[in-house]
C-alpha positions in Angstrom: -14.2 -94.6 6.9 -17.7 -94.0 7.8 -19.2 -90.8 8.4 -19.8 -89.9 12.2 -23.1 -87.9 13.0 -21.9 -85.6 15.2 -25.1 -84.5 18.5 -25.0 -82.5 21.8 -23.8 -85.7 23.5 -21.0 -87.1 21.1 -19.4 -83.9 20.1 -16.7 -83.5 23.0 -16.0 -87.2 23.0 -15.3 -87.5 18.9 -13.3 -83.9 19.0 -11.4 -84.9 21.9 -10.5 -88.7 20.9 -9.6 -88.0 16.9 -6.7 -85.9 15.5 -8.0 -84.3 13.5 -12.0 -84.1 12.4 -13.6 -82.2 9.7 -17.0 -80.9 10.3 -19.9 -81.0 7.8 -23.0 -78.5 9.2 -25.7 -79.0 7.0 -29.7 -79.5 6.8 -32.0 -81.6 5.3 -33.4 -78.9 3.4 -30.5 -77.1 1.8 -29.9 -78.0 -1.7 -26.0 -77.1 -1.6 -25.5 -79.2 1.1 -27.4 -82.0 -0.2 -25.3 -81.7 -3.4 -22.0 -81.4 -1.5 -22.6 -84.7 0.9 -21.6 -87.1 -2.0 -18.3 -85.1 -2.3 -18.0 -85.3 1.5 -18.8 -89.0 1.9 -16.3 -90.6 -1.2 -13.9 -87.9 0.8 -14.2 -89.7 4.1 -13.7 -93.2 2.3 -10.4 -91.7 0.5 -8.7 -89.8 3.1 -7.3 -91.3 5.6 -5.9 -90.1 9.4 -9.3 -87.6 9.2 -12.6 -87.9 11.1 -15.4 -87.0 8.7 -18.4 -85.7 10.9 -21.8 -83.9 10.1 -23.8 -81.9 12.5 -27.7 -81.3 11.1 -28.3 -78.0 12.2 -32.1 -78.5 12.2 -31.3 -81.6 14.8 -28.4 -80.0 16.7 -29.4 -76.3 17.0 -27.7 -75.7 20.2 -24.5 -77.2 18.5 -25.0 -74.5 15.5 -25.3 -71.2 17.5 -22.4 -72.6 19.5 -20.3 -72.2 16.4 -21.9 -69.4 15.4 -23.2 -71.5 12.1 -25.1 -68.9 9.8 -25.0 -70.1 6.6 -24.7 -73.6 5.2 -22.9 -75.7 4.3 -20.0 -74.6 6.7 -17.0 -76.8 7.4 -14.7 -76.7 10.4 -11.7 -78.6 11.1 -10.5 -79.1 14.4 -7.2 -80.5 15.1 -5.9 -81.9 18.5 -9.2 -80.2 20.0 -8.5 -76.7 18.7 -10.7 -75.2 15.8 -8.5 -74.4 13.3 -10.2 -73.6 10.2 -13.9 -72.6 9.5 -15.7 -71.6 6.1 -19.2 -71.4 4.6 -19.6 -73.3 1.6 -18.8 -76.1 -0.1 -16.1 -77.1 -2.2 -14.7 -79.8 -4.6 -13.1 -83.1 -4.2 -9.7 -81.6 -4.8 -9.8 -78.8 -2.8 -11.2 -80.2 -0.2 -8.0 -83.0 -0.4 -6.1 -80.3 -0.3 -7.4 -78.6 2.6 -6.7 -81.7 4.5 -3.3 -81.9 3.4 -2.8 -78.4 4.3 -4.5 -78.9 8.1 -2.2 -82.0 8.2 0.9 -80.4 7.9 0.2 -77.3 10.9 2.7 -77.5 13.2 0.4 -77.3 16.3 3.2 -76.7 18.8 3.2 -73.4 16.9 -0.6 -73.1 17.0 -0.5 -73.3 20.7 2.0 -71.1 21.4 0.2 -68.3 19.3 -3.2 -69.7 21.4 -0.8 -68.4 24.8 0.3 -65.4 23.4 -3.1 -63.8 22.4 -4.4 -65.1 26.1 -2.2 -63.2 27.5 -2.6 -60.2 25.2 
């Protein structure tokens, strides 16, 4: 699978229409995140049930302070809509693969029900 450039105007439409999406936030300029895309990209060909996505921060700023991006690389996984993982940094093949696996296997039933307990906290 292809990797989907993630702007202002596609983000709640690809988050909301995928299981599960991994988020790549990157710039043109960064030289770990230019070394990490190749990782990324064979990734996104390997994996499958996964949307791979990248957001250029330089392009999307607004989507960057949203998140609260201040470093990058930073990856963030959202699954059924709800952001359930977020790091700085990049990583290898494997543990990136594994990362996967492990957002995979959530129970989300679980994850929303700990969601509606710190609400009403």
């Amino acid at each position: 699978m292809s990797v989907v450039e993630l702007t202002q105007s596609n983000f709640d439409e690809t988050i909301s229409n995928n299981e599960i999406v991994i988020i790549d936030f990157w710039a043109p300029w960064c030289g770990p995140c230019l070394q990490f895309a190749p990782t990324f990209k064979e990734a996104s060909e390997k994996i499958e049930g996964v949307t791979f996505a990248k957001v250029n921060t330089e392009e999307e700023q607004s989507l960057g302070a949203h998140f609260g991006i201040r470093s990058i690389p930073t990856l963030m996984i959202f699954r059924e809509t709800i952001g359930i993982f977020s790091q700085p940094g990049s990583m290898t093949a494997k543990d990136l693969e594994d990362l996967l696996s492990k957002a995979k296997s959530i129970d989300m039933d679980e994850v929303r029900k700990e969601l509606e307990n710190q609400k009403q906290a």
